[in-house]
C-alpha positions in Angstrom: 13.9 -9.1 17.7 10.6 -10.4 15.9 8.8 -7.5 17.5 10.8 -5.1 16.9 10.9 -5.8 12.8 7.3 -5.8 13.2 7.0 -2.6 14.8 9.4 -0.9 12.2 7.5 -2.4 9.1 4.4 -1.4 10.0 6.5 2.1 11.1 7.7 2.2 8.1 4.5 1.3 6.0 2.2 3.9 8.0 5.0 6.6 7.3 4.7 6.4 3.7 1.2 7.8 3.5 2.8 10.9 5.5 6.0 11.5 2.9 3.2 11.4 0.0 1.3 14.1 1.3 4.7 16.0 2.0 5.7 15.7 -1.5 2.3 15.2 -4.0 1.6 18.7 -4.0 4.9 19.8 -5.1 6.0 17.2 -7.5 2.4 15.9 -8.3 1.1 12.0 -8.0 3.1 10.8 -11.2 6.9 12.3 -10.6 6.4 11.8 -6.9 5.8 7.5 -7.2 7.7 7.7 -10.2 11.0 8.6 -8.1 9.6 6.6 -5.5 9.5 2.8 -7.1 12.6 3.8 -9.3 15.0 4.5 -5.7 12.7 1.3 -4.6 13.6 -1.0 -7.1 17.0 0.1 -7.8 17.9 -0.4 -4.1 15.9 -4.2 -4.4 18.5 -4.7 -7.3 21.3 -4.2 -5.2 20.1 -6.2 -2.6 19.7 -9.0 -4.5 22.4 -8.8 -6.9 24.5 -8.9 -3.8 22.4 -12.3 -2.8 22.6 -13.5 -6.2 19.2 -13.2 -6.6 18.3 -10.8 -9.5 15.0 -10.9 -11.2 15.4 -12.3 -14.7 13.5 -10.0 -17.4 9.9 -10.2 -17.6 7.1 -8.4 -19.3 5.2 -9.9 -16.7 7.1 -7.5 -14.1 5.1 -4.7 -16.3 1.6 -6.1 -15.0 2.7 -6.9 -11.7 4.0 -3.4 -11.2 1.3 -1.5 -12.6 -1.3 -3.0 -10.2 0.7 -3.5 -6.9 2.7 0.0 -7.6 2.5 2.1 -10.2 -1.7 2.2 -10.4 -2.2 2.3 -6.7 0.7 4.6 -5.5 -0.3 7.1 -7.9 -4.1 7.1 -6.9 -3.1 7.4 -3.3 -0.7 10.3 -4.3 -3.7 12.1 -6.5 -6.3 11.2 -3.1 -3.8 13.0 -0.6 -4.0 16.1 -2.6 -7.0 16.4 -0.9 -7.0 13.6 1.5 -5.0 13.7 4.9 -2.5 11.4 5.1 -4.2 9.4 8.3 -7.6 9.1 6.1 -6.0 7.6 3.0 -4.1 5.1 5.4 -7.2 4.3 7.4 -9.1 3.7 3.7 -6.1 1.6 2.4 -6.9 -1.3 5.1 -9.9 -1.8 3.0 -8.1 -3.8 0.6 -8.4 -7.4 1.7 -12.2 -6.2 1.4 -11.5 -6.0 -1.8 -9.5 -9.3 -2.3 -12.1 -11.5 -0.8 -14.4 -9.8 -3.6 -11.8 -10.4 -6.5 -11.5 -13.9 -5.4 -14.9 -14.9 -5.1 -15.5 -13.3 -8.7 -12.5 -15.3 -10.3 -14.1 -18.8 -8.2 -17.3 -17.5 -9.8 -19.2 -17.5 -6.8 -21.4 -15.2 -4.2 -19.3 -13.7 -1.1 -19.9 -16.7 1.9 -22.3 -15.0 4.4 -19.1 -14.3 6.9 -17.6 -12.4 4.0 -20.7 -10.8 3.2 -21.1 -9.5 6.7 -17.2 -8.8 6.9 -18.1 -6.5 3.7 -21.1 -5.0 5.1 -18.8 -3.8 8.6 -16.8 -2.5 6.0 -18.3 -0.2 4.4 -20.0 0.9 7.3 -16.6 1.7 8.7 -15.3 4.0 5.5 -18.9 5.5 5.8 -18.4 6.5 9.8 -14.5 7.7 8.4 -15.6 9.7 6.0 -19.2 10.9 7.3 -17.5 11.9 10.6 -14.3 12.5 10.0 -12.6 16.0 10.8 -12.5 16.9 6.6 -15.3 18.8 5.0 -17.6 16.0 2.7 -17.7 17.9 -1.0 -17.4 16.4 -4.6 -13.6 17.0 -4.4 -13.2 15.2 -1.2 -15.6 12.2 -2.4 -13.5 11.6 -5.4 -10.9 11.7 -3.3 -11.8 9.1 -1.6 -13.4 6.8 -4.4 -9.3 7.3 -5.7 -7.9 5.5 -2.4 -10.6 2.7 -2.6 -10.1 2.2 -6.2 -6.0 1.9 -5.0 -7.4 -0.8 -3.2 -9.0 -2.8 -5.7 -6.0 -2.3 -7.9 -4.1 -3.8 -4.8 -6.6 -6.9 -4.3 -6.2 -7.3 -8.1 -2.6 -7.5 -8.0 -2.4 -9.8 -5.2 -4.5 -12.2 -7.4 -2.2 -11.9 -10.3 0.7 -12.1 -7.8 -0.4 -15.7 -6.9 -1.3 -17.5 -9.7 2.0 -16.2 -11.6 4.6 -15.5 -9.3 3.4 -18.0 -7.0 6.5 -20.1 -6.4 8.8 -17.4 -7.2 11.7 -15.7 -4.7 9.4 -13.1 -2.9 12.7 -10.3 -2.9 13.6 -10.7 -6.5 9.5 -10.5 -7.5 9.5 -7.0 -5.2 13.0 -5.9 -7.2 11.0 -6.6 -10.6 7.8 -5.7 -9.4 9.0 -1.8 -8.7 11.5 -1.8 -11.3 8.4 -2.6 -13.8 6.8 0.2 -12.1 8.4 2.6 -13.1 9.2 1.8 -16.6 5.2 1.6 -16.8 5.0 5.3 -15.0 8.2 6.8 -17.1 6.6 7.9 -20.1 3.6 9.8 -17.9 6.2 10.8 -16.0 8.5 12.6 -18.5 5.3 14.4 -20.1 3.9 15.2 -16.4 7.1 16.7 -15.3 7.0 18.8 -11.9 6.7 22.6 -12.3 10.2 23.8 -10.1 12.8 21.7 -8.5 12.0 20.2 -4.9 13.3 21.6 -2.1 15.2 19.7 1.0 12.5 18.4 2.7 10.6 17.0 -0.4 13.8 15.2 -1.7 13.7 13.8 1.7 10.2 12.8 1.8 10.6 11.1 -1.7 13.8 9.4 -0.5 12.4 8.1 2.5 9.7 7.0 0.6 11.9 4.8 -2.0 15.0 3.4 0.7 13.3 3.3 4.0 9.4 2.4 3.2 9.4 0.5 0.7 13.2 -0.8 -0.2 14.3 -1.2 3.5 10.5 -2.4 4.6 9.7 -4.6 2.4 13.6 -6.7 3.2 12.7 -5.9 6.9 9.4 -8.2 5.9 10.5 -10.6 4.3 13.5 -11.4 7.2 10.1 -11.0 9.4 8.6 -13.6 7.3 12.0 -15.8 7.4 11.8 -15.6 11.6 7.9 -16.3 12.4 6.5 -17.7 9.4 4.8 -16.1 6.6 0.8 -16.0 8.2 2.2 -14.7 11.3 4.2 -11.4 9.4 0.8 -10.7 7.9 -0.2 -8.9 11.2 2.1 -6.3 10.7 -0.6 -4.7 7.9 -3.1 -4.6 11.2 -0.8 -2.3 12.5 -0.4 -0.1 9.5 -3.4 2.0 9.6 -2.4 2.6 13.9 0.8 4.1 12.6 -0.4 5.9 9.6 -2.7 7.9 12.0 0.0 8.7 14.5 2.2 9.7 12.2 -0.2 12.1 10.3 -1.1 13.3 13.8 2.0 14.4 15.1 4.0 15.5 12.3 1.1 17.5 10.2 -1.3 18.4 13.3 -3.7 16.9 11.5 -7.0 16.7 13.9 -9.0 13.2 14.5 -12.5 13.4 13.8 -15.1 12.0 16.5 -15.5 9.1 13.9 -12.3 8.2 13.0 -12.0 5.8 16.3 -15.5 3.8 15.7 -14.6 3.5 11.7 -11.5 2.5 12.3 -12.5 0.1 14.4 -15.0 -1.1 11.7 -12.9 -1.6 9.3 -10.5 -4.2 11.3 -13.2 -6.1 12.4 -14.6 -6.3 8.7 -10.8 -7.1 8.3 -10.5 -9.7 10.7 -14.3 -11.4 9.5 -13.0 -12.0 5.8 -9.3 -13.1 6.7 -8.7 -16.5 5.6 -5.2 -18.8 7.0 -3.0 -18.5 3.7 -0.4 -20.6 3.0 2.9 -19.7 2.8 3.8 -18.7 -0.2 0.3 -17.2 -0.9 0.6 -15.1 2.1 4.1 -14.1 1.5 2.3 -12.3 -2.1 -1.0 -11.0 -0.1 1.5 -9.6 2.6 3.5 -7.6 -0.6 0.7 -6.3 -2.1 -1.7 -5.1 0.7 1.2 -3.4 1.6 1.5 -1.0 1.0 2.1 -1.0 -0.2 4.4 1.1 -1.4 1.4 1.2 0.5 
């Protein structure tokens, strides 16, 4: 049963970089995440009203949703208008890349020489992805991709904030907040940004799988993952992520796999799996929220 939650939150997680590129284009980066953590958090609410476990009011929830949700989902949104969707989830497992550089900046010291070299595999990895990949390399496309990495600073940034103040906190009533604050952060942009027509079907589908099923229904999927096989353990599931996000992308939008993507991905993982430190529990239950992404 453990395997199979694992395999559907990582499903799930991967999928949501494919219903972003379905729907960006039509209702644009803002009105797209902006429906997305609204569903999200509204269907959290439930959850945990029906627990008894609602969120008291914070303007803490603000922060917290604006780096793990609202700032990131919206860059990834604005990066797969020109980005496929496999890329931006193959650039997206850069982010405990960036975590181990957040952290050693807030300890105030130099990156060990195990995270240096983790870093170093890193980039080399997003260079082979984006060097070799199938996409042509222009000013468009670069930005495009400096978008999805800065997503995953704002994600390593929140996942700091995450653990020093909603460290001992109930992990499914923080996620309930931390959408809900994202999109009162996103509203305003929202209501000035509004989409030019009405979406059709299949983008109301997109956006509502996006909302219940990746991020609602995955992130209550983790956390009985976490409940089953222990907090550090769940955390694999985000090594599956970019595996899924690439099939996905594959099968549903054709899209082609460039002669790099294999060998950068392949980077990245093991840059991954140089920096990855044992967490403990409740820190790992916050890394695991915000790396994933995510809404990733």
């Amino acid at each position: 049963m453990s395997g199979v939650l694992m395999l559907f939150v990582a499903a799930a997680w991967g999928a949501s970089f494919l219903f972003m590129r379905q729907a960006a284009p039509v209702l644009g980066p803002v009105g797209m995440i902006e429906a997305r953590v609204l569903l999200a958090g509204l269907a959290l609410a439930l959850v945990c009203a029906a627990l008894r476990r609602l969120p008291r009011p914070s303007w803490e929830f603000l922060l917290l949703g604006a780096l793990t949700a609202a700032v990131p989902f919206t860059l990834i949104g604005a990066a797969e208008l020109r980005l496929t969707a496999s890329l931006a989830a193959l650039l997206n497992a850069t982010t405990p890349l960036f975590s181990v550089l957040v952290t050693a900046a807030r300890e105030r010291r130099a990156p060990s020489v195990r995270e240096g070299a983790g870093i170093a595999l890193g980039i080399a990895g997003v260079a082979v992805l984006v060097g070799l990949g199938p996409q042509r390399v222009d000013a468009g496309f670069l930005l495009a991709v400096a978008a999805s990495l800065l997503a995953s600073l704002a994600y390593a940034l929140g996942g700091a904030y995450a653990q020093t103040r909603f460290r001992n906190k109930d992990p499914l009533s923080t996620a309930a907040g931390q959408q809900l604050g994202a999109a009162l952060c996103l509203a305003p942009l929202a209501v000035a940004l509004p989409p030019s027509h009405l979406p059709g079907p299949d983008v109301a589908a997109s956006v509502a799988a996006l909302g219940l099923v990746c991020t609602a229904l995955g992130f209550v999927a983790f956390f009985r993952l976490v409940e089953r096989i222990g907090a550090t353990g769940a955390l694999s599931v985000t090594f599956l992520v970019p595996f899924f996000g690439l099939l996905w992308g594959t099968v549903f939008l054709g899209e082609p796999i460039g002669r790099g993507t294999p060998v950068g991905l392949a980077l990245v993982l093991a840059a991954v799996v140089a920096v990855s430190r044992r967490p403990d529990a409740r820190g790992a239950i916050s890394d695991g929220r915000e790396t994933a992404r995510t809404s990733n």
